[in-house]
C-alpha positions in Angstrom: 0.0 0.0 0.0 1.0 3.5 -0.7 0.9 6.4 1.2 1.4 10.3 0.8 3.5 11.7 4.0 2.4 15.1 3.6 -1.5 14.4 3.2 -1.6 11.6 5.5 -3.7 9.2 3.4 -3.2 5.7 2.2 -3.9 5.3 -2.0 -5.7 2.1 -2.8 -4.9 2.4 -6.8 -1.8 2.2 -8.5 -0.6 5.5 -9.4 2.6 7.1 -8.2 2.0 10.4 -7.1 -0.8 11.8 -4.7 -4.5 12.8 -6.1 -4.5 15.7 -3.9 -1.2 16.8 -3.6 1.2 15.3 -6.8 3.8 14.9 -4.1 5.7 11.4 -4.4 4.2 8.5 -2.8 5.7 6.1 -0.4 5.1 2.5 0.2 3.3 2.4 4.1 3.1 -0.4 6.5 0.0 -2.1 7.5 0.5 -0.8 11.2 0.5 2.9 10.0 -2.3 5.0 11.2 -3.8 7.0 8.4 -7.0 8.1 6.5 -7.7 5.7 3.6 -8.2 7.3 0.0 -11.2 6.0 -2.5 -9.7 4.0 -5.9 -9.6 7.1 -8.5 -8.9 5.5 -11.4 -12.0 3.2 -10.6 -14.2 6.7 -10.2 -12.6 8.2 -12.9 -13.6 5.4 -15.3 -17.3 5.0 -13.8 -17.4 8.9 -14.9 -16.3 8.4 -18.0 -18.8 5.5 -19.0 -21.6 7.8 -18.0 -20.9 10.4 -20.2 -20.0 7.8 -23.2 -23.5 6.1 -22.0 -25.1 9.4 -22.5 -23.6 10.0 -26.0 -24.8 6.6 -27.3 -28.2 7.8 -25.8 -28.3 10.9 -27.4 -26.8 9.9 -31.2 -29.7 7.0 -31.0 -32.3 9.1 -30.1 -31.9 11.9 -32.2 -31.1 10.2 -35.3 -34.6 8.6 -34.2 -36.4 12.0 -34.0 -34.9 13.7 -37.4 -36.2 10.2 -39.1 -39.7 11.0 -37.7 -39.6 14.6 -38.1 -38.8 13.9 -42.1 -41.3 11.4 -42.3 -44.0 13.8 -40.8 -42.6 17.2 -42.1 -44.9 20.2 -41.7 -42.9 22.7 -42.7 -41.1 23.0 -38.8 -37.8 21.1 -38.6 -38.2 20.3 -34.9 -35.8 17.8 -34.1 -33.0 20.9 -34.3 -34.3 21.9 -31.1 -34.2 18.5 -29.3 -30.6 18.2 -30.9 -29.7 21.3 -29.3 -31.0 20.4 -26.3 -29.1 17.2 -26.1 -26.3 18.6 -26.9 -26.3 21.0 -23.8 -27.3 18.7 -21.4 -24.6 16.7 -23.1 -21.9 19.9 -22.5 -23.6 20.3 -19.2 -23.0 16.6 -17.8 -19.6 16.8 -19.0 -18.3 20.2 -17.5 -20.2 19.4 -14.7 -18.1 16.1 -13.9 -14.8 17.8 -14.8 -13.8 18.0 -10.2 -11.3 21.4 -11.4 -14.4 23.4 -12.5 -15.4 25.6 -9.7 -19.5 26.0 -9.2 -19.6 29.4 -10.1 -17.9 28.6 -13.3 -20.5 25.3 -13.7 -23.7 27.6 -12.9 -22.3 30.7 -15.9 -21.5 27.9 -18.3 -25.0 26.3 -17.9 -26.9 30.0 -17.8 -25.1 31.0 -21.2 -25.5 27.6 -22.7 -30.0 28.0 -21.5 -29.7 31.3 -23.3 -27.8 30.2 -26.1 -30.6 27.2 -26.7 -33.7 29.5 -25.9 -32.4 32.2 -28.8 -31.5 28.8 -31.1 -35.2 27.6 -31.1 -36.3 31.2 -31.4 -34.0 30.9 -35.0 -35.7 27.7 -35.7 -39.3 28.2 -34.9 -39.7 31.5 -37.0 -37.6 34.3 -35.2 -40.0 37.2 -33.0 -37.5 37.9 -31.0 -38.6 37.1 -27.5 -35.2 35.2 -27.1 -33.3 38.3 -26.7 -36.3 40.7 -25.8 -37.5 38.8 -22.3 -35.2 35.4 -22.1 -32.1 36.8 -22.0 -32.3 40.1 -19.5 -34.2 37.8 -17.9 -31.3 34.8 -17.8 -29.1 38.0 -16.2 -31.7 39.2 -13.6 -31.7 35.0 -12.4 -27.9 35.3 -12.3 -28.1 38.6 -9.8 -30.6 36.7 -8.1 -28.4 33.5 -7.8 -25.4 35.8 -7.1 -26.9 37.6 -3.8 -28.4 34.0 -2.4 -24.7 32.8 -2.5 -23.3 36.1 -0.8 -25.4 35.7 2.1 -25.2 32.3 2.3 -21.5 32.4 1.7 -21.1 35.5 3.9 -17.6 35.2 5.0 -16.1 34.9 1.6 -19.0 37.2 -0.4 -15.9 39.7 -2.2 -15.5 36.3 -4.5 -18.4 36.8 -6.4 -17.2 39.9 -7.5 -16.2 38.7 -11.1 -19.4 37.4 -11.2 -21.0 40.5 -11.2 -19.0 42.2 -13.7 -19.7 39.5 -16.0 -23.7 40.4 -15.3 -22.7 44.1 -15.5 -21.1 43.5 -18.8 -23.9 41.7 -20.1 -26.5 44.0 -19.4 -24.7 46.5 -21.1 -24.4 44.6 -23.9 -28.2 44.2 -24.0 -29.0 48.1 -24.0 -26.2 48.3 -27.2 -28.0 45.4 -28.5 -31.3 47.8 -28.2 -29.6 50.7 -30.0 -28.9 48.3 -32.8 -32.4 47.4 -32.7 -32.0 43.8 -32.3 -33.7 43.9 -29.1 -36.8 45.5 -29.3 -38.5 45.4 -26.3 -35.9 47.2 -23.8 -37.6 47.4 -20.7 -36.5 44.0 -18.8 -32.6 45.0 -20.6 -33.4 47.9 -18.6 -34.5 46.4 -15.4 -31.3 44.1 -16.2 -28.7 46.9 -16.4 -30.3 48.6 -13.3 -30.0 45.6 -11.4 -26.4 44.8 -12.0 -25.1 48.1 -12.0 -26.9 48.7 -8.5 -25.4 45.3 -7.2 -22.0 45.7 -8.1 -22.3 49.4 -7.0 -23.1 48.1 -3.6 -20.7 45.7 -3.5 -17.6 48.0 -4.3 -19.1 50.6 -1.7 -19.8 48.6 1.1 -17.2 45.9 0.5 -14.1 48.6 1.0 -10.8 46.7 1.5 -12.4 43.3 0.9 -13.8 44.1 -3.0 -10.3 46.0 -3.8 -8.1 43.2 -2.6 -10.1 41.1 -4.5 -10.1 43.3 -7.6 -6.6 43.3 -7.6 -5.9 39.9 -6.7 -8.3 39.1 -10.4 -7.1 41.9 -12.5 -3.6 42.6 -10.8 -4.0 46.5 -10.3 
C-alpha cells in the first residue's frame, strides 16, 4: 500500500504520485495509522462511461427523432431543437463532472448555454424575438438573483463573487447596445437588467471597501 507523508492518506490504486497533492508516494506499512483514499482510477472510469453512455443515448435518439420529423414534415424542422437540447445537457453533464471546475464557473457555463438554446429555437421556430427581448435580460436578472443567495449564504467569503457580477454588468450592457442596434426591441427587462447589476455591483464596491479591492486586484492585478 501507498501512502502520501504530507497528506496523511493511504492510496488504494496504483498510481505514483498523490491525487491531492502530486507529491511522491511512499510504500506504508500495515501498522501505519492513516486516512484511507477511494480507488480514483475506478471513479474516474465510472465517470467516463456515464458520459459515453449518454452520447450513445443521445446519437440513437436523435437520429430517431430527425427520421420521424422527415417522415412527418410540416414545414417545422423540430428535431433541431431536441438536438440542441441534447447537446447542452450533453456539454452540461460533462463540464459538470470535470472536479477542477469551480460552481460558479459550472452555474455561468449552464446559464449562457440555456440562453444560447432559448435564442436557437427562437431561430428555428420562426424568429419574433422574445429570445433576446425577455429570455435573455431575464437569464441575467436570475444570475443577480443567484449571485446575492450565495453572498449571504457564503457571507464570509461574499468579495469572491465579484467577477461574477462584472460579468452580469457586462452583459447587461451589452443588451442596452443590443437595443440601440435594434435587435432587441422590447428594452424594458434590458433595462431592469442593467439597473439591477449596476446597483449590485455598486453596492458591493461601496460597502465591501478593502475586501472588494483586494479582490479586484488579486483578479485583474491593479
Amino acid at each position: 500500500m501507498k501512502e502520501c507523508k504530507k497528506c496523511r492518506v493511504e492510496i488504494l490504486d496504483d498510481t505514483t504520485v498523490c491525487p491531492l497533492c502530486n507529491s511522491v508516494l511512499e510504500i506504508s506499512g500495515e501498522n501505519q495509522e492513516s486516512t484511507g483514499y477511494p480507488d480514483v482510477k475506478a471513479t474516474v472510469r465510472k465517470l467516463s462511461f456515464i458520459v459515453r453512455l449518454y452520447s450513445f443515448l443521445a446519437i440513437v435518439s436523435e437520429a430517431a427523432l430527425i427520421t420521424v420529423n422527415y417522415l412527418n414534415f410540416h414545414g417545422v424542422w423540430w428535431s433541431a431543437i431536441t438536438g440542441i437540447c441534447i447537446l447542452y445537457f450533453y456539454i452540461t453533464l460533462k463540464y459538470s463532472l470535470q472536479k477542477n471546475k469551480g460552481y460558479q464557473t459550472v452555474i455561468v457555463v449552464q446559464i449562457i448555454g440555456a440562453v444560447l438554446l432559448v435564442i436557437a429555437a427562437d431561430n428555428i421556430l420562426g424568429y419574433r424575438g422574445w429570445s433576446v427581448n425577455y429570455v435573455l435580460p431575464g437569464a441575467i436578472l436570475l444570475l443577480n438573483g443567484t449571485i446575492g443567495t450565495l453572498m449571504i449564504v457564503n457571507a464570509s467569503n461574499w468579495q469572491s463573487y465579484i467577477l461574477m457580477q462584472i460579468l452580469t454588468a457586462f452583459v447587461s450592457i451589452v443588451c442596452v447596445i443590443l437595443w440601440r442596434f435594434q435587435i432587441i426591441t422590447r428594452p424594458l427587462l434590458s433595462l431592469v437588467a442593467l439597473a439591477a447589476s449596476l446597483c449590485m455591483l455598486l453596492g458591493t464596491l461601496i460597502f465591501g471597501d478593502r475586501k472588494a479591492k483586494a479582490e479586484l486586484k488579486r483578479r485583474f492585478h491593479v
